[in-house]
PDB file of N, CA, C and O in Angstrom:
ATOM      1  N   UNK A   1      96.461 165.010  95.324  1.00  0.00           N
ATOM      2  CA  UNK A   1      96.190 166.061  96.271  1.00  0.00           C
ATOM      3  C   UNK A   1      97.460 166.446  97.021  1.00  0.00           C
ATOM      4  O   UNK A   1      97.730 167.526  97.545  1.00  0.00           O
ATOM      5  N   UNK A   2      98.072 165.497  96.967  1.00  0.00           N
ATOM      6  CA  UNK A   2      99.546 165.864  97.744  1.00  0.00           C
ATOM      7  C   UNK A   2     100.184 166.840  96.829  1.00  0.00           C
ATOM      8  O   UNK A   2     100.348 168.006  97.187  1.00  0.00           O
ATOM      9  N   UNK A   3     100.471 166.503  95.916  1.00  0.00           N
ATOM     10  CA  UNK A   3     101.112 167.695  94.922  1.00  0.00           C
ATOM     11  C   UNK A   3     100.510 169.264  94.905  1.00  0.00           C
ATOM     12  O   UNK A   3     101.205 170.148  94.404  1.00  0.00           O
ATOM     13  N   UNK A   4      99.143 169.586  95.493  1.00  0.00           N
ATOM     14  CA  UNK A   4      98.619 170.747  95.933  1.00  0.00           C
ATOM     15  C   UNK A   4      98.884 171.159  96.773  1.00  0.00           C
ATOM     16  O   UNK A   4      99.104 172.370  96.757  1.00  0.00           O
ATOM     17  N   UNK A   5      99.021 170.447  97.961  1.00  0.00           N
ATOM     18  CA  UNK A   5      99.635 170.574  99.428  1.00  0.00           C
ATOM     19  C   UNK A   5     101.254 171.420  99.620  1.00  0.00           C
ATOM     20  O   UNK A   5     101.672 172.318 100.350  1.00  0.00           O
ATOM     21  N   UNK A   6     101.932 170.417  98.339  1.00  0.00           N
ATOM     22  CA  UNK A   6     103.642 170.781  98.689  1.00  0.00           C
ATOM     23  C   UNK A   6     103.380 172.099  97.725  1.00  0.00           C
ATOM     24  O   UNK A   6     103.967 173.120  98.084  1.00  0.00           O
ATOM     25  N   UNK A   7     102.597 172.180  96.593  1.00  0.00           N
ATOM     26  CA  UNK A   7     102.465 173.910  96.132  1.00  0.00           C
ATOM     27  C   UNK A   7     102.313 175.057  97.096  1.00  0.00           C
ATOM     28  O   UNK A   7     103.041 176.035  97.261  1.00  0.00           O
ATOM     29  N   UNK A   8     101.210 174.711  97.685  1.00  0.00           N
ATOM     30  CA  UNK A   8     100.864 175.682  98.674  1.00  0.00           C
ATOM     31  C   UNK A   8     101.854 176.076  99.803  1.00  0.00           C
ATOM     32  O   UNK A   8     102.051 177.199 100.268  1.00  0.00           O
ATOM     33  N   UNK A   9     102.558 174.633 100.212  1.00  0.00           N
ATOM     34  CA  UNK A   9     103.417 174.858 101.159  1.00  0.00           C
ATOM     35  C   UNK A   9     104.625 175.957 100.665  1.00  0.00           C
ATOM     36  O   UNK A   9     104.960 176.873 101.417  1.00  0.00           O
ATOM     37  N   UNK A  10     105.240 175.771  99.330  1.00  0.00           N
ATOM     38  CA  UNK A  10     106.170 176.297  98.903  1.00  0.00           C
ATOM     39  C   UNK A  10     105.720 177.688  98.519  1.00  0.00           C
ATOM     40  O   UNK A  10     106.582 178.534  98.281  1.00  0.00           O
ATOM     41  N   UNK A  11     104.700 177.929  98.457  1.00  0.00           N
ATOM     42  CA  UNK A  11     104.388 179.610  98.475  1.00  0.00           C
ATOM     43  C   UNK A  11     103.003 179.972  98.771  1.00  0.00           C
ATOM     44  O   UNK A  11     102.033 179.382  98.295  1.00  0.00           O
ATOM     45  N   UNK A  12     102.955 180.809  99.448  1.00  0.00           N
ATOM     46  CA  UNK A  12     101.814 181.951 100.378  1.00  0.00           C
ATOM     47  C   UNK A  12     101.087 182.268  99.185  1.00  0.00           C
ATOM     48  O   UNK A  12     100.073 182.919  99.435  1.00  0.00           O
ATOM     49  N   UNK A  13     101.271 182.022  97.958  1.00  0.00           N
ATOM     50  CA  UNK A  13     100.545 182.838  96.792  1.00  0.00           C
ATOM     51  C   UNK A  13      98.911 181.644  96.600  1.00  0.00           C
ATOM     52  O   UNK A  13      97.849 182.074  96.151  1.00  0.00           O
ATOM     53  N   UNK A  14      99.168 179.876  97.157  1.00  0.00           N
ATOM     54  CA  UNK A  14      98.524 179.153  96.799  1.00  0.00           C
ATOM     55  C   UNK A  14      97.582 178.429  97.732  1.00  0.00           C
ATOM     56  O   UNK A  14      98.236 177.773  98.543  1.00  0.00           O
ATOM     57  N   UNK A  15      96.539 178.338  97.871  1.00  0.00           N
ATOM     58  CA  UNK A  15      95.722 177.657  98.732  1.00  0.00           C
ATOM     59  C   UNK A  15      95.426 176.154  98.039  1.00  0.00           C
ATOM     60  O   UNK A  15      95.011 175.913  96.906  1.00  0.00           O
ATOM     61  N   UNK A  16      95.773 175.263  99.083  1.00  0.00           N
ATOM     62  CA  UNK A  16      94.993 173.980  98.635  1.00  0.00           C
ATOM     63  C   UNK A  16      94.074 173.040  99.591  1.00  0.00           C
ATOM     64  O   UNK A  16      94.469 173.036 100.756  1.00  0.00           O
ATOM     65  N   UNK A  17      92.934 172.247  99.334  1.00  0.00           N
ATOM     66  CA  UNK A  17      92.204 172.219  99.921  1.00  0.00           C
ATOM     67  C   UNK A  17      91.745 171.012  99.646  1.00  0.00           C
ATOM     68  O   UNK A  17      91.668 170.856  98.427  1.00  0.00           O
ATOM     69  N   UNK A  18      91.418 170.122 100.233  1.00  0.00           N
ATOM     70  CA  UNK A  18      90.906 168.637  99.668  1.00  0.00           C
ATOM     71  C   UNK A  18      89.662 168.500 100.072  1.00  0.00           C
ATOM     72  O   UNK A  18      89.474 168.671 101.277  1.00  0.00           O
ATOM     73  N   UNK A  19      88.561 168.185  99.266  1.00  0.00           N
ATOM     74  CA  UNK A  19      87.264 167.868  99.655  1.00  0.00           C
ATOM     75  C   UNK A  19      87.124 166.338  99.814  1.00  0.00           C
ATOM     76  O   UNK A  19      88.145 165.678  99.627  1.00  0.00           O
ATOM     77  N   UNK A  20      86.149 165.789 100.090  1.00  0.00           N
ATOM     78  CA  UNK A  20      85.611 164.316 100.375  1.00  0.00           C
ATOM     79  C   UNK A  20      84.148 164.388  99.568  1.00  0.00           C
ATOM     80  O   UNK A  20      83.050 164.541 100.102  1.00  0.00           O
ATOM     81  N   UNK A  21      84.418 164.239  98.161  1.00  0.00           N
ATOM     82  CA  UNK A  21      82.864 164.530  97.463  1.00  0.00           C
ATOM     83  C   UNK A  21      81.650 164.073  98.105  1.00  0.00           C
ATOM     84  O   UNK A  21      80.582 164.669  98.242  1.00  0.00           O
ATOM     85  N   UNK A  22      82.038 162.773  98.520  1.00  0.00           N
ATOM     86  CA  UNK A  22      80.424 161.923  99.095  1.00  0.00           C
ATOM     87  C   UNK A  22      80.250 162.641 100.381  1.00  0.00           C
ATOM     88  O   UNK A  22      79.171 162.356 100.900  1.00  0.00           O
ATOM     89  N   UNK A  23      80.832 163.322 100.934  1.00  0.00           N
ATOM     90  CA  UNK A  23      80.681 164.363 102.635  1.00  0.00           C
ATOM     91  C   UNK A  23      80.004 165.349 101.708  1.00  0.00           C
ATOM     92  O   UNK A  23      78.791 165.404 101.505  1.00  0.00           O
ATOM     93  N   UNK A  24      80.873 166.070 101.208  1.00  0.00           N
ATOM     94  CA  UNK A  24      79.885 167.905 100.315  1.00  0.00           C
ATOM     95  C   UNK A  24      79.293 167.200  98.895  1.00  0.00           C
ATOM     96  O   UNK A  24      79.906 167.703  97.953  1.00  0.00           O
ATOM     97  N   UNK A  25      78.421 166.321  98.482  1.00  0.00           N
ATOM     98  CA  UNK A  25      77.379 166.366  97.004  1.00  0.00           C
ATOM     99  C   UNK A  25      77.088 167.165  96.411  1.00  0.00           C
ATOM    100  O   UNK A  25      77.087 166.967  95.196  1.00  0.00           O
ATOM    101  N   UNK A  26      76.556 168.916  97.082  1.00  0.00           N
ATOM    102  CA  UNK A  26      76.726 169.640  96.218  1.00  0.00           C
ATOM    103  C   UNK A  26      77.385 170.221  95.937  1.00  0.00           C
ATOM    104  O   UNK A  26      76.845 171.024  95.176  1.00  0.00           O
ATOM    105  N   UNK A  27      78.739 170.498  96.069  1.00  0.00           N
ATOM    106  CA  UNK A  27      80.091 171.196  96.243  1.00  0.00           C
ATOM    107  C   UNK A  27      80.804 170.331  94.455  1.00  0.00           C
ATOM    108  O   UNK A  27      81.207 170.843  93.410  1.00  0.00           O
ATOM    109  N   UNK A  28      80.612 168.558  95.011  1.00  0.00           N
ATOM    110  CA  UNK A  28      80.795 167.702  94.249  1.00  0.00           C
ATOM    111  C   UNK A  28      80.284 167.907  92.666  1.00  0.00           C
ATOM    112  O   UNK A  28      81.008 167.836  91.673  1.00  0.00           O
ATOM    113  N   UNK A  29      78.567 168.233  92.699  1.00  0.00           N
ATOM    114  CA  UNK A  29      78.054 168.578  91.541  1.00  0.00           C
ATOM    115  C   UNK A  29      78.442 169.412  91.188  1.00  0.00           C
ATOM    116  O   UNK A  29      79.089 169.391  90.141  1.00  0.00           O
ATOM    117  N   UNK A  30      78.187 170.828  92.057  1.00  0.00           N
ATOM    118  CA  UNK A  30      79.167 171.988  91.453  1.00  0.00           C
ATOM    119  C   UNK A  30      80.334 172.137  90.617  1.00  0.00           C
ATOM    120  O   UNK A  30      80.630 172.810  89.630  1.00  0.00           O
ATOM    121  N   UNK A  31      80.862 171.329  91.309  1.00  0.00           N
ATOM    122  CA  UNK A  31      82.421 170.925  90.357  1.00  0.00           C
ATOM    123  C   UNK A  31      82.165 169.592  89.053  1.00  0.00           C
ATOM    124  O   UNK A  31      82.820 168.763  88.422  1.00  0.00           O
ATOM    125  N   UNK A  32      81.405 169.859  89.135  1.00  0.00           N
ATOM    126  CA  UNK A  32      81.472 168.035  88.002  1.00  0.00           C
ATOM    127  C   UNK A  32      82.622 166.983  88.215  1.00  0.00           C
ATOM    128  O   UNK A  32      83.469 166.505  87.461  1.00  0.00           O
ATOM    129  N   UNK A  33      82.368 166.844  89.312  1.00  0.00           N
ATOM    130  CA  UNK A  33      83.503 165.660  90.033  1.00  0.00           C
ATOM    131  C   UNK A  33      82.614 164.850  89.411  1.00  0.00           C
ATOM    132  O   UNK A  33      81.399 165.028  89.508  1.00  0.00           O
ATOM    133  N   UNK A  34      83.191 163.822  88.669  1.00  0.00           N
ATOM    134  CA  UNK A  34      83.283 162.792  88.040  1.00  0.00           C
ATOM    135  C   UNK A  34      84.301 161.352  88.187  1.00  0.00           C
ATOM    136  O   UNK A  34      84.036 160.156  88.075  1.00  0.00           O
ATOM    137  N   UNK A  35      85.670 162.150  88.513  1.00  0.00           N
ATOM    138  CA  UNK A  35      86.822 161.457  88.656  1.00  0.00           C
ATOM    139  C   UNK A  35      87.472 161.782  89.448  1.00  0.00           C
ATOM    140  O   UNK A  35      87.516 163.010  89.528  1.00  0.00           O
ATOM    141  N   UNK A  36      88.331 161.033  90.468  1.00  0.00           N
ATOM    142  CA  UNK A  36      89.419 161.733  91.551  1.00  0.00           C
ATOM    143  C   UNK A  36      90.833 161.721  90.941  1.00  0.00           C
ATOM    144  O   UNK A  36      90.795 161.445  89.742  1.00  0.00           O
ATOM    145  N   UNK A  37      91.819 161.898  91.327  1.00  0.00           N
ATOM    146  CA  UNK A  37      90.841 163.656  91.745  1.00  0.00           C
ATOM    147  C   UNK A  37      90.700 164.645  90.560  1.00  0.00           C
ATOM    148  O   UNK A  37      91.203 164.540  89.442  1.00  0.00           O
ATOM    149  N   UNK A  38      89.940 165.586  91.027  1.00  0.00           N
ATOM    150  CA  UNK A  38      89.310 166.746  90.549  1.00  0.00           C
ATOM    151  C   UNK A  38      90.419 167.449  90.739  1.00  0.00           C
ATOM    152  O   UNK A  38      90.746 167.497  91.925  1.00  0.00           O
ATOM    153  N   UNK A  39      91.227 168.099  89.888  1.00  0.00           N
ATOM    154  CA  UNK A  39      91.985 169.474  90.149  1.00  0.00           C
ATOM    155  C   UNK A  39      90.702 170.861  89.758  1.00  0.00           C
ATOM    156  O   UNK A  39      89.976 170.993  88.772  1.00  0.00           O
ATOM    157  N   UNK A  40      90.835 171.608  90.841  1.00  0.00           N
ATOM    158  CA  UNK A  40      90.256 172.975  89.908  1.00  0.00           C
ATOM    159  C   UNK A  40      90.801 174.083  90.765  1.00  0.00           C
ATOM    160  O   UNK A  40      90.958 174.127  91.985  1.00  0.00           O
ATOM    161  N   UNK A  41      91.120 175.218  89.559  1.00  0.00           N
ATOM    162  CA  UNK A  41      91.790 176.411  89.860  1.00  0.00           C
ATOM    163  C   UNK A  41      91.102 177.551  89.758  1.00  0.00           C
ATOM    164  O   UNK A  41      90.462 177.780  88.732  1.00  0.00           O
ATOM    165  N   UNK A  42      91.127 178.344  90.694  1.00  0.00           N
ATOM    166  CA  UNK A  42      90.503 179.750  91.039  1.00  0.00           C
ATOM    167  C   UNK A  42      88.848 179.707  90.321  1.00  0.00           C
ATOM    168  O   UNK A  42      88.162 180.348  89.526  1.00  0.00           O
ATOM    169  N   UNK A  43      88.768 178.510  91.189  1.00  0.00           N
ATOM    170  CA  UNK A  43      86.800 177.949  90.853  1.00  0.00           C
ATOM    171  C   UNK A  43      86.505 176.935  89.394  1.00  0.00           C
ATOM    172  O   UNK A  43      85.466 176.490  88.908  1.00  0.00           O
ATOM    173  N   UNK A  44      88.035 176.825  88.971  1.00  0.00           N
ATOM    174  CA  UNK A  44      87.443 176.098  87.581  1.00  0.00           C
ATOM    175  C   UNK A  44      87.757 174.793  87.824  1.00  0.00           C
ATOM    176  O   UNK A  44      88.876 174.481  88.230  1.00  0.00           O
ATOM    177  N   UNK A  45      86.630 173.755  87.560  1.00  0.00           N
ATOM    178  CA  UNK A  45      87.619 172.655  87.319  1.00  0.00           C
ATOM    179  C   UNK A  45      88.805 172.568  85.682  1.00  0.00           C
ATOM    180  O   UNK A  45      88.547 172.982  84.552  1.00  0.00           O
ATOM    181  N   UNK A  46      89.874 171.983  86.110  1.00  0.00           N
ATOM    182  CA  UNK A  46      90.656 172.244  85.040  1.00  0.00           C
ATOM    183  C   UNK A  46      91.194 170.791  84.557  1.00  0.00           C
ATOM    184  O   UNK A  46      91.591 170.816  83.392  1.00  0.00           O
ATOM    185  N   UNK A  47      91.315 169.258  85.340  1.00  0.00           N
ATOM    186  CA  UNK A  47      92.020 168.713  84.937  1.00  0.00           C
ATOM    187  C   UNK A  47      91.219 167.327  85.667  1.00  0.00           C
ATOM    188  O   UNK A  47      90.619 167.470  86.733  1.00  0.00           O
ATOM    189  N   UNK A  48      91.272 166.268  85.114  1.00  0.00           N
ATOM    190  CA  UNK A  48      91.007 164.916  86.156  1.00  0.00           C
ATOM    191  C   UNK A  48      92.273 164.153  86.275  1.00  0.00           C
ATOM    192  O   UNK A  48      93.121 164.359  85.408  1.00  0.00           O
ATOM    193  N   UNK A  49      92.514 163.349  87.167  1.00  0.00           N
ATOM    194  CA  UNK A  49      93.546 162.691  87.157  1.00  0.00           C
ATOM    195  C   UNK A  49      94.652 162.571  87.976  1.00  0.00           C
ATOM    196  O   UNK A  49      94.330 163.585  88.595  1.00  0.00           O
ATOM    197  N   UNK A  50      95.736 162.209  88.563  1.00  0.00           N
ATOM    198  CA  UNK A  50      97.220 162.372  88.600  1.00  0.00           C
ATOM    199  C   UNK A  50      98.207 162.670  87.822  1.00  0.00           C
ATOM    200  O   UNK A  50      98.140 162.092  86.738  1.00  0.00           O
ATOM    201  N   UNK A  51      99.095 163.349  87.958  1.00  0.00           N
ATOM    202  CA  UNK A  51      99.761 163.568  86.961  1.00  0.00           C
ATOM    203  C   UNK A  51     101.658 163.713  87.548  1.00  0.00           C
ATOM    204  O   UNK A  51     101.858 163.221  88.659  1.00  0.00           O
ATOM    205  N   UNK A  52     102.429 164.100  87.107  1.00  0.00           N
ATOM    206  CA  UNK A  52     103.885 164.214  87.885  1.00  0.00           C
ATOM    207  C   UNK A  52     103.787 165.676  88.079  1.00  0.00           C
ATOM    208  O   UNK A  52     103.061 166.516  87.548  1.00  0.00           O
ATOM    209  N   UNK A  53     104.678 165.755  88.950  1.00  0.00           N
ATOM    210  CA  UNK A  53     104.607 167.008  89.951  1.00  0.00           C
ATOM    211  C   UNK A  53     104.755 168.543  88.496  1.00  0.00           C
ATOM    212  O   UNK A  53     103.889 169.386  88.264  1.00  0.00           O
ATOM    213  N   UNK A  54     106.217 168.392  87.754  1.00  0.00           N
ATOM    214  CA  UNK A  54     106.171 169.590  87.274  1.00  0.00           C
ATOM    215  C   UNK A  54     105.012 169.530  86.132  1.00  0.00           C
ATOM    216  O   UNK A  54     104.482 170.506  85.601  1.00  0.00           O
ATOM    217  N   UNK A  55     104.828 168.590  85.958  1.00  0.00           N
ATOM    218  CA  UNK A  55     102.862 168.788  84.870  1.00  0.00           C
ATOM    219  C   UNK A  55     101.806 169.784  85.495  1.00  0.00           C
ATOM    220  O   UNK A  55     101.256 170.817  85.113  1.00  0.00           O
ATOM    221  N   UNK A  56     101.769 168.848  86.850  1.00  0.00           N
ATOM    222  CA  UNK A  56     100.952 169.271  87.520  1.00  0.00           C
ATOM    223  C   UNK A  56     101.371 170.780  87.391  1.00  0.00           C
ATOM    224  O   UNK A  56     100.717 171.491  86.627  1.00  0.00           O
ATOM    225  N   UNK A  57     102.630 171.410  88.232  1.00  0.00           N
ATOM    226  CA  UNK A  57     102.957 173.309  88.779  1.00  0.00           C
ATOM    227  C   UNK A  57     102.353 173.916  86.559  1.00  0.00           C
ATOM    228  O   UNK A  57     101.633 174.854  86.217  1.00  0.00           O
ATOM    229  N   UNK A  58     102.874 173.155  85.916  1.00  0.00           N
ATOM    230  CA  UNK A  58     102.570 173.577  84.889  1.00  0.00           C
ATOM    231  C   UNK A  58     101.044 173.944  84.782  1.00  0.00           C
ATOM    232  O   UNK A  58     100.509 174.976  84.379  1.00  0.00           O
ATOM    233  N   UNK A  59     100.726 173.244  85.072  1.00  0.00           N
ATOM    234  CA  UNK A  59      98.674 173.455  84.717  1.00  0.00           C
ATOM    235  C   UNK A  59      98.565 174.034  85.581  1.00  0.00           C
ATOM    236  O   UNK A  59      97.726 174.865  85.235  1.00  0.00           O
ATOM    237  N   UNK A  60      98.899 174.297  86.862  1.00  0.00           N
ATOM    238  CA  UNK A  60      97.972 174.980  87.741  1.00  0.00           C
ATOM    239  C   UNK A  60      98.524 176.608  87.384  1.00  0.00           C
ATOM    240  O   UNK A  60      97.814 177.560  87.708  1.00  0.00           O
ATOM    241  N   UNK A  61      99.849 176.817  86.692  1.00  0.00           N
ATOM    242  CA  UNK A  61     100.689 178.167  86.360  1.00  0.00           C
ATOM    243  C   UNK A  61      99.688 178.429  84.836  1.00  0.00           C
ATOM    244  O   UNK A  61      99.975 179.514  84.330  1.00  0.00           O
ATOM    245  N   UNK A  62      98.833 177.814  84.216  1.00  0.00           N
ATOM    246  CA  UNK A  62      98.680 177.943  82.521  1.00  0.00           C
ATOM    247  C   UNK A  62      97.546 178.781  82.850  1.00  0.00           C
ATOM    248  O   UNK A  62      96.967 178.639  83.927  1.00  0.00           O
ATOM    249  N   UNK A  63      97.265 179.462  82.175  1.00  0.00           N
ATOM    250  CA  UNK A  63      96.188 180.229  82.165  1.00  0.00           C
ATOM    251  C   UNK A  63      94.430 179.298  81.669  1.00  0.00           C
ATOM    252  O   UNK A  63      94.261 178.536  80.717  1.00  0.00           O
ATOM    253  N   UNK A  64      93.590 179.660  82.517  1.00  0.00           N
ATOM    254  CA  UNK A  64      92.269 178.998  82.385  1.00  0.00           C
ATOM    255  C   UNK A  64      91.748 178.399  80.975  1.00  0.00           C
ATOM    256  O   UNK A  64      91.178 177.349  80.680  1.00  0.00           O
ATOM    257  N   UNK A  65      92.182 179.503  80.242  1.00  0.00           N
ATOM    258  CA  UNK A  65      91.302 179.155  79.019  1.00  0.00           C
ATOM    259  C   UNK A  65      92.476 177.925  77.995  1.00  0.00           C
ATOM    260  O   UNK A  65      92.085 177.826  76.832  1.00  0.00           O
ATOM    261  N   UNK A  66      93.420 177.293  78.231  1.00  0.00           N
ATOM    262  CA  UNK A  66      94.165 176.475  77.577  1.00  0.00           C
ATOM    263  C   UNK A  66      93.330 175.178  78.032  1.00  0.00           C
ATOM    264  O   UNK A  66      93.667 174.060  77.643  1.00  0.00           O
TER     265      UNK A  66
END
């Protein structure tokens, strides 16, 4: 989640936002949180896991359907 944080910080183009699944359950289901964390972009979930920072700017820059 930190790696969303320093995105956003570094440009006005990105919102990031950390939920607490067991606080929002249905937010949680919604998303098929399964695993922490949940990455998801412009409503999708896209990724589970940690990953290194330029992986990460990579996936969140790739287009949805990859």
């Amino acid at each position: 989640m930190l790696l969303a944080y320093k995105l956003a910080f570094a440009s006005e183009r990105v919102r990031a936002s950390g939920i607490e699944a067991t606080e929002f359950p249905s937010l949680a289901d919604a998303m098929e949180v399964y695993a922490v964390p949940r990455i998801v972009v412009d409503g999708v979930p896209r990724w589970d896991g940690a990953v290194p920072e330029r992986v990460f700017v990579d996936r969140v820059l790739a287009p949805a359907f990859e």
